[in-house]
N, C-alpha and C positions, 0 to 999 in steps of 0.2 A: 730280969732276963739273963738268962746263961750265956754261955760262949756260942752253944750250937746255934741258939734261936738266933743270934747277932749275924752268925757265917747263913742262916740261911736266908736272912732278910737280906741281906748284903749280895748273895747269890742272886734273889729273883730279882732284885734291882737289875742288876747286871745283865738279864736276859731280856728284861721289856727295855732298858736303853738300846741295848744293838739292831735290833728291828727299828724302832724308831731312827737311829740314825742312817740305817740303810735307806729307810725311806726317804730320808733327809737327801741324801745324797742320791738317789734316781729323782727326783725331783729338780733338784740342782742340774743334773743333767740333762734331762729332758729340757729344762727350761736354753741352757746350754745348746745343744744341738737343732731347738727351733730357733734360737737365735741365729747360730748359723746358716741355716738355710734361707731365712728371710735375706737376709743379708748375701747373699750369691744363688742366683739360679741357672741349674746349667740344663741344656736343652739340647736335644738332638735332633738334626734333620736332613735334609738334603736340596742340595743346591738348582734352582729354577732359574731359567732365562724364559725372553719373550722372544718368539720366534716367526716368521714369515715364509707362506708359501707362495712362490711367485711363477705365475704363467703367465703365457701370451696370451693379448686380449686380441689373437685373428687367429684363423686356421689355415693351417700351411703346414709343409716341411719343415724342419729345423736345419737350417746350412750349417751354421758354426756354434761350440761352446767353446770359451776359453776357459773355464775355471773348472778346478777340481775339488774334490772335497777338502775340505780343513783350508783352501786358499780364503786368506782374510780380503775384503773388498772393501772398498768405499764409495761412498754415497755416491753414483753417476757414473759408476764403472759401467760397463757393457761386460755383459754377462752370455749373452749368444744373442742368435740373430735367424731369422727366418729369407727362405728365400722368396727375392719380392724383385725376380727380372720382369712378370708380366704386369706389375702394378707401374714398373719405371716405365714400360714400357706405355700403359694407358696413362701416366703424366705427361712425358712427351709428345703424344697427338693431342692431350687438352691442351698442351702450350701454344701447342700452332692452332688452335680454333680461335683461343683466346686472340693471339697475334693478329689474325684475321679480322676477327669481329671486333677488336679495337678499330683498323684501318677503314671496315664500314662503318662506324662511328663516326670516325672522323669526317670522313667526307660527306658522311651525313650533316655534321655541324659545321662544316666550311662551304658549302653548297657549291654549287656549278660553275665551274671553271672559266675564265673570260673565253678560252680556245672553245669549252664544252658550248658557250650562249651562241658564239661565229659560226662554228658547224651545228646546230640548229637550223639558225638564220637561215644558211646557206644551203639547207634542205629544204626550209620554205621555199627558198628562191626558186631551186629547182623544180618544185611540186608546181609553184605558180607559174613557170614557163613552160612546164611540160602541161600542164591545165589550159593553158593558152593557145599552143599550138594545137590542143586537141581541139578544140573551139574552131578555130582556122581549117583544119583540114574537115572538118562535121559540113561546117557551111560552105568549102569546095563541092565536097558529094552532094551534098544538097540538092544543090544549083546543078550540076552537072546530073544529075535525077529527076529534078523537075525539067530542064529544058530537053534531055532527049526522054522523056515519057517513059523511063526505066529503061531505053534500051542502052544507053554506054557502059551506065551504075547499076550492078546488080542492087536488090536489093537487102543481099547478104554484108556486101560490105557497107550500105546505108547504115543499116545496125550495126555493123563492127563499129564504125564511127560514133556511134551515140554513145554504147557501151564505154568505148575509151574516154569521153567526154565525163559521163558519171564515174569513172575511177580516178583517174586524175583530178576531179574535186575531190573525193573524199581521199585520196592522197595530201593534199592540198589541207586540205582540215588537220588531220592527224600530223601534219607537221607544223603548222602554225602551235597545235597543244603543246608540240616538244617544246616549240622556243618559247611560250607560256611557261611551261613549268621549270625550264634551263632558267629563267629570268627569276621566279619566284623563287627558286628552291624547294629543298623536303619539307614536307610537312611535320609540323613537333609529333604527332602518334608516331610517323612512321620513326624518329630517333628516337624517340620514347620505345617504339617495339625493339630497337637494335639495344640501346642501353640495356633493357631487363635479359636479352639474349648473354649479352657479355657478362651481367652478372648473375646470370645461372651457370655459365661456365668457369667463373673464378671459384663461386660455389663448391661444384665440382671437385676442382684443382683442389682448396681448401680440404674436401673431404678424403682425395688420395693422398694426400703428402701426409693429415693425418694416420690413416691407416699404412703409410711406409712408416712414420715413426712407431707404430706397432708391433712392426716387424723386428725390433730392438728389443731386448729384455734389459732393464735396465735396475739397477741396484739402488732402493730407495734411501738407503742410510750404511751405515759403516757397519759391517760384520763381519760372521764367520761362514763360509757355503758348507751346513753340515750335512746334505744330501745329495747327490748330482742323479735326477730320477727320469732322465730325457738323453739322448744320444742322436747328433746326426742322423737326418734320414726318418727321425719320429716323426708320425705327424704328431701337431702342438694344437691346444685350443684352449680355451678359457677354464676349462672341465677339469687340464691336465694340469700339474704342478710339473714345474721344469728343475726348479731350485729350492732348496729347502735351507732358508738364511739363518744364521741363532746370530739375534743382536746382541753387541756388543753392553749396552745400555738400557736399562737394568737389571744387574742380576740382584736375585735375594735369595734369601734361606727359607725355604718352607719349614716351620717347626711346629710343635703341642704342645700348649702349655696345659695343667691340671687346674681343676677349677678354686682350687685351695691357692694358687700361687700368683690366681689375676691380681691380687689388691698390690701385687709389689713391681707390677710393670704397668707401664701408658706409651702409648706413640712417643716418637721422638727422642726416648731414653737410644742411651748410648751401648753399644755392647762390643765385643769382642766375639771373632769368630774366627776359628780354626779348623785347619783341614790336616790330617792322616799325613801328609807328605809335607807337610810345614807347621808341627804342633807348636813350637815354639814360636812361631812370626803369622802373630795373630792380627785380623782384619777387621778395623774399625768398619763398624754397622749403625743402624739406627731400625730401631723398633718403627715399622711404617703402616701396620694394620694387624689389629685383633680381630679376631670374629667374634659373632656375638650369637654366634648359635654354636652350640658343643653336639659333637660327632662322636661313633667309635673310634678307636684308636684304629690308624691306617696299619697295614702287614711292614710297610716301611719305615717304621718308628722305631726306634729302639726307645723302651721303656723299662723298669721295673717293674711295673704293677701292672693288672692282668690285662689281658689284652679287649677283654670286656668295658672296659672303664672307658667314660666319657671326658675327652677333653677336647681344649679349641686352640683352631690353629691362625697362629700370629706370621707376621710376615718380616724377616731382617733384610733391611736392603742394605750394600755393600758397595763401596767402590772400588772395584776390581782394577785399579789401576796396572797391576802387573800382567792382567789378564792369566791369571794361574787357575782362576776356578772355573769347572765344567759341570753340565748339567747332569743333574744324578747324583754330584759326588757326596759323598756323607758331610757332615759340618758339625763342630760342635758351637754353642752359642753358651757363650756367657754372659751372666747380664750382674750386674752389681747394683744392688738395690737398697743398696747401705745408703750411699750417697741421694736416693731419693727419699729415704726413711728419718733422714737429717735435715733434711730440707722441711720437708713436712712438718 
């Protein structure tokens, strides 16, 4: 073999090595940069709170709101208030029914008085002497009509006298019953009828003082008032939202992950999350739900790849102790999946 054949075998050597090791090293690389990504996945999405519409459960006026928008509240603030002078007003006549029908109660269950049995008696008494003398003056006329043959005694006043005779007994009767019954007392149906009186009227009572606490709008938990949709002078009803609350407790990040990138996260994994106005003081999260159905990609995503592509959306919850993040606001999520891929 001569010199040329030597330079040209030497030559085509040199040209099937360099392809091979280009491939070599895309290969190297590629393996390089999926390694990367396994190991950190970064997500984009934006920030969710859970939120409360609160209205009046009565219809009325609204008197007063104290709160404005963006004013933070807490759990049992008063929030407005409904006007409720004709409800105060049908409390105070239940009060005095109630008042009342306690007092027949009462003297229902202590019965008749020693004074109440004397004056009884002492209307007997009078029935029976005034029954007596009607008796006396009957057989005066009588007598004084039989012996003159009708002519002294008419016989108009003969009857007036008998007449007064039978009403003075049954005067006489009907007062003996009273001292009967002053003696006995009421009967249990009739405190039993007064008893079920009273308490349909505490009933009542119950029902209004409910519906004035109605009249209250009251703040069920600690937030922010992101709406004020009611002003003095609206009517309010159950139908109408007054307040529009964003609670303070839980917020998280809605994000998409790609279907290639489920095997490197699970609930409970740890992340980092960052917002546009604070990139460097990033906000411990925790991975709190995957989905397990894949969607199109939302108009609000920021992704790379087309907007046609299915992926599914995970949920970061946050504790926003600073209270810095707002709903809507973009987030970046980092998740570091190294530390789970070591574990494993």
């Amino acid at each position: 073999m001569n010199k040329e054949e030597i330079f040209l075998n030497l030559k085509k050597k040199k040209k099937i090595g360099i392809p091979i090791i280009i491939l070599i090293m895309v290969i190297i690389g590629i393996c390089i940069n999926k390694t990367s990504k396994t190991e950190n996945v970064v997500l984009y999405g934006n920030v969710d709170i859970r939120q409360i519409a609160l209205a009046f459960n009565a219809s009325e006026r609204i008197d007063e709101m104290y709160k404005e928008e963006g004013d933070p509240v807490k759990k049992g603030d008063l929030l407005a208030t409904l006007d409720s002078k004709s409800l105060k007003l049908q409390i105070e006549k239940n009060k005095a029914e109630i008042e009342a029908q306690e007092n027949v109660v009462l003297r229902l269950k202590n019965g008749s008085r020693p004074e109440e049995i004397s004056q009884k008696l002492a209307q007997l008494n009078a029935a029976e002497a005034e029954a007596k003398n009607a008796k006396i003056q009957l057989q005066r006329i009588q007598n004084a009509y039989n012996n003159s043959a009708g002519r002294s005694i008419s016989k108009q006043e003969k009857d007036d006298a008998e007449s007064r005779v039978k009403i003075t007994a049954a005067q006489v009767k009907e007062a003996y019953e009273g001292y009967q019954l002053a003696n006995i007392g009421p009967r249990e149906e009739d405190i039993a009828e007064a008893e079920a009186q009273l308490k349909t009227l505490k009933a009542e009572l119950a029902i209004q003082e409910y519906l004035l606490s109605q009249t209250q709008l009251i703040a069920p938990s600690d937030a922010v008032v992101r709406s004020r949709l009611q002003e003095p002078g609206d009517m309010a009803s159950p139908q109408r939202t007054t307040y529009l609350l964003a609670l303070n407790e839980k917020k998280w990040i809605r994000a998409y992950i790609q279907e290639t990138q489920l095997g490197f996260i699970k609930p409970g994994m740890n992340v980092a999350v960052s917002i546009d106005s604070f990139p460097n003081k990033p906000i411990n999260g925790q991975i709190g739900f995957i989905s397990s159905v894949a969607e199109f990609t939302p108009k609000t995503v920021q992704a790379a790849e087309l907007r046609t592509s299915l992926l599914y959306e995970i949920r970061v919850y946050v504790n926003d102790n600073e209270d810095i993040l707002r709903m809507g606001m973009p987030a970046t999520v980092k998740i570091d999946t190294k530390s789970m891929n070591t574990k494993e």
